[in-house]
N, C-alpha and C positions, 0 to 999 in steps of 0.2 A: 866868663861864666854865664850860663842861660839865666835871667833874672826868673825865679821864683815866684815874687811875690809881685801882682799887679792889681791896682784898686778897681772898681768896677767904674766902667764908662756909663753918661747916662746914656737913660733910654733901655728898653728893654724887648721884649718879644718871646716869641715860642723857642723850646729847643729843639735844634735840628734834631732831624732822627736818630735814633740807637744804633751803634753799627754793629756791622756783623763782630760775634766774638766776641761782644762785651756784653755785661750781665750785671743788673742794675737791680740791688735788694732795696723795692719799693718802686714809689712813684711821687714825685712830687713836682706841681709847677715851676718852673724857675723867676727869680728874680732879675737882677740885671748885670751882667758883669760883660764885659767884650775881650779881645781876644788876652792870651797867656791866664794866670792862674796864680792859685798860692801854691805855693809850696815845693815847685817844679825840681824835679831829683835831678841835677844837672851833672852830666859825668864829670869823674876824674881829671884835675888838671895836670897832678904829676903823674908819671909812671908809675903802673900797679906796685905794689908788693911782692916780692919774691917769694915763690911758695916752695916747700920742698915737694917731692912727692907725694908726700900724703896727704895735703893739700894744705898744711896749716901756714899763718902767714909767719914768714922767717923776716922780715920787714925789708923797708927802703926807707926806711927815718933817717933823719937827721939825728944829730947825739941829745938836743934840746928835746926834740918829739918824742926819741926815746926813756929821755929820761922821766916826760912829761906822763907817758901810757905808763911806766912804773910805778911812780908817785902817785896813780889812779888806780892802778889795782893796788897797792897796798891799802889806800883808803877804802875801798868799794868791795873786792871782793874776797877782803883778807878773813879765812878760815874755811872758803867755801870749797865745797868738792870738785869734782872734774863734771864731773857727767855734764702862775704863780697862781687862780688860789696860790698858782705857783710864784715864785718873781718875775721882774719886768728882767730879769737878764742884763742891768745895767743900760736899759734904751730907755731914754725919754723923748717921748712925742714924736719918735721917729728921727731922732737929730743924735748924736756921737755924743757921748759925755764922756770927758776927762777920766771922771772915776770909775766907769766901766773897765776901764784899763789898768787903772793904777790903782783902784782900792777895790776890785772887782768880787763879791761874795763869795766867790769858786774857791778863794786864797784862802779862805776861812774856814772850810770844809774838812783841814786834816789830810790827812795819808790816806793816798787810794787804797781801796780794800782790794785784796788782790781776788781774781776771778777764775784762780783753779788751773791758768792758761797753761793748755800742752802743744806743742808745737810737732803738726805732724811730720816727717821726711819730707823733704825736696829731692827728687832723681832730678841728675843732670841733662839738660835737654828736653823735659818734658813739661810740656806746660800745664797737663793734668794736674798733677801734681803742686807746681807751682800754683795756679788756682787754690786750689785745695788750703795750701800752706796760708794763702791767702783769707779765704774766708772763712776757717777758724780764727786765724787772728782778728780779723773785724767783729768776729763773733766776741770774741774776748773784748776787746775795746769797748765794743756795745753796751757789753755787761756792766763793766768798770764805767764807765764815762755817764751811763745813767743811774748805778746806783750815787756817785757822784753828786753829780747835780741836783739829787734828790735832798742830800743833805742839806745841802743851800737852798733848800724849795727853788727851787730854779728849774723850768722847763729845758728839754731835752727832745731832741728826737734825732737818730741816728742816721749818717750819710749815705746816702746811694751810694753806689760801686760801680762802676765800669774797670772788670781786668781784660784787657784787650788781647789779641792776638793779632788782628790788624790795621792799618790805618783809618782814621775815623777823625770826628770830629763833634767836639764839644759847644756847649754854650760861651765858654772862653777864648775858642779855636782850635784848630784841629791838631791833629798829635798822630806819630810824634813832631814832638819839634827839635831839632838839633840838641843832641846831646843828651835829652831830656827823657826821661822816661814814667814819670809821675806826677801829678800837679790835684791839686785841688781845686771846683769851683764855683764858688757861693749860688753862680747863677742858676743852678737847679740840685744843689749842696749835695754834690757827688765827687768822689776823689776817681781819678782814673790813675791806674798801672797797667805798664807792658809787660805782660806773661816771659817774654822774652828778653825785651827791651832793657830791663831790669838789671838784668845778669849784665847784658853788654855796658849799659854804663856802667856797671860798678867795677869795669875792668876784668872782667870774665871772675868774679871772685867766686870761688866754690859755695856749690849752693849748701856743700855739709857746716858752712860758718852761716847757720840762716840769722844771726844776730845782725847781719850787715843790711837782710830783706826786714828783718822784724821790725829795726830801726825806722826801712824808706816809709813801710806802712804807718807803725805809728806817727812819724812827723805829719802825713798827712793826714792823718786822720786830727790829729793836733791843732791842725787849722780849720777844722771844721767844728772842735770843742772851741777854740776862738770867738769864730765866728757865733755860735750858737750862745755864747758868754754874754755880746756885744760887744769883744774885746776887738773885732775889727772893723766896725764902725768907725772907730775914734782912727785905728789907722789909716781906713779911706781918706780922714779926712788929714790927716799927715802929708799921706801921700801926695796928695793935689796942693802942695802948699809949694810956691815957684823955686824955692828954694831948696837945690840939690842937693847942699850938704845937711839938711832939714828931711828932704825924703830919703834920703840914704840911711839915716839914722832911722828913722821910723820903721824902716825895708829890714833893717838888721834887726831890731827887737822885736819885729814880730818872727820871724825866723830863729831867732836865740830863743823867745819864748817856747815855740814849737820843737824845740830841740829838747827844753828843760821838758817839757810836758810827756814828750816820748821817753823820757829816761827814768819820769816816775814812774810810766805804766810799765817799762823794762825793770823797772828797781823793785816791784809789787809782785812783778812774775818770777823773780830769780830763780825759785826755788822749785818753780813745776815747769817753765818755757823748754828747758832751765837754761840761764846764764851764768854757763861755769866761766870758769878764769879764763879757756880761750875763746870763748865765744865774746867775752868781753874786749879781749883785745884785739879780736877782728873787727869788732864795731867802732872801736877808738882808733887805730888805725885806720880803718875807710875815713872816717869823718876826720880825723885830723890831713888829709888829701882831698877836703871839698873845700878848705877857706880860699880866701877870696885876697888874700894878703897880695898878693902880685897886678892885683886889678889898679885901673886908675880909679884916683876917687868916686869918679862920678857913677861907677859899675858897681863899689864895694858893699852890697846891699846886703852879703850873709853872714860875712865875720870872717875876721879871721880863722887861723884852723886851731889856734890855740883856746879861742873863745866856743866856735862852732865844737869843739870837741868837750870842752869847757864847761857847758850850759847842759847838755845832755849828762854827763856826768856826775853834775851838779843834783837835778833832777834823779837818778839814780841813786844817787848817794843818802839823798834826804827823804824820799819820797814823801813830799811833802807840796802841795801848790804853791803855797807861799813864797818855798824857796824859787818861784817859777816869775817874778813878778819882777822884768825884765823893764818894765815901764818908772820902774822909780833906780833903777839903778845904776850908778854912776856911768857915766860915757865912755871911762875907763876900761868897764868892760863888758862892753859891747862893741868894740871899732870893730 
């Protein structure tokens, strides 16, 4: 698996240029992060999903995965239709604190209020469109994420965008990179997606299941409410610590976090995205085909696919931060 999540190097500087076909809502300096990124949408390890014609997924689970996506729409989407003045954000003095992570004010805040989200069409092939699909949903996250933080008196301010269409290159390094097609990166707190890219990692899935692209956005945008938290402060400083089965685990909860975090602002939009029952179980399905279960230890940075599927569902289910708070909770589940 493409690793995801990478802490920033020091040292810092200007960011390289915009490239062509990417399109960056705002402007802000960057900080310092070097190459990779958070949150990198790494393709498919096993083989797609079988679709029928129409394009819905008829699956490639196993009998446990299947029975696991069951046991989760029954929970999730049982009844639904078809269709500082502000805070310091958990930083002190510029150094990672503990309980920016694990008792962090955002957990406090309650159920996201949901932001009206409609999700335009995606045509196959067209990256207009895809954009489009795009930056309505950022739009909606925007809404969500700073009335948000608003509640926590917690300062906020929303991620650049780079949706690409061709090769380019970021403050964290250039993209795409193998397999990858989205990544977030603190160093000038912009998430980048391939217009195209996108589709092909997720195994050519049909762009009419857009529960699967809804997903790759929110995740990354998830690392950037993290970040803006000071929830990844405290990771950086996980990360650097020599001990691989120490950043492994760190690597994973901030990933499981960002998993739960997208599944609340999917859990918030059900009802106008909307996320009927198969749009839910196109999304369970992808994600249960990104864990990392086959990796060697020293690779297993996102989770399982029982957990990875697990954590967004969970998120979903509750819509709730709290239930998002991946930093106090057992090592059981989070491998």
């Amino acid at each position: 698996m493409v690793r995801q999540y990478l802490p920033p190097p020091p040292g810092g500087g200007a960011a390289p240029p915009r490239p062509a076909g990417g399109a960056f809502a705002g402007a802000r300096g960057p900080t310092s992060l070097g190459h990779g990124g958070y949150g990198q949408y790494a393709a498919l390890r096993r083989r797609g999903p079988r679709r029928t014609t129409g394009g819905t997924v008829a699956g490639a689970l196993g009998s446990l995965a299947a029975m696991f996506v069951i046991a989760i729409l029954g929970i999730a989407v049982l009844g639904q239709g078809d269709r500082q003045a502000t805070g310091d954000n958990g930083r002190s003095g510029g150094e990672a604190s503990r309980s920016a992570a694990t008792a962090n004010k955002l957990y406090n805040t309650g159920a996201l209020t949901p932001a009206g989200c409609r999700a335009p069409q995606i045509a196959a092939g067209d990256d207009v469109s895809m954009r489009r699909f795009m930056e309505v949903l950022t739009g909606c996250l925007d809404v969500s994420w700073q009335r948000q933080f608003a509640k926590g008196d917690l300062r906020f301010t929303p991620p650049d965008r780079v949706f690409w269409s061709e090769p380019g290159r970021s403050p964290c390094g250039s993209y795409p990179q193998p397999g990858a097609a989205a990544f977030y990166c603190p160093a000038n707190n912009a998430m980048y997606v391939g217009l195209a890219h996108v589709v092909e990692t997720a195994g050519d899935e049909p762009v009419s299941n857009y529960a699967v692209y809804a997903r790759v956005i929110s995740h990354e945008y998830s690392h950037h409410v993290q970040e803006e938290a000071g929830i990844l402060a405290y990771g950086h400083e996980l990360l650097e610590q020599r001990d691989v089965a120490s950043r492994t685990d760190a690597s994973r909860r901030i990933e499981l976090q960002a998993q739960c975090f997208a599944g609340v602002f999917l859990g918030a939009e059900r009802s106008t995205l909307p996320m009927t029952a198969r749009q839910y179980l196109a999304m369970i399905t992808d994600v249960l085909g990104r864990g990392d279960d086959e990796q060697p230890p020293d690779e297993r940075d996102h989770g399982s696919s029982r957990h990875y599927a697990g954590w967004v569902e969970k998120g979903f289910r509750n819509r709730v931060l709290s239930a998002c708070n991946t930093w106090t909770a057992p090592a059981s589940t989070v491998s």
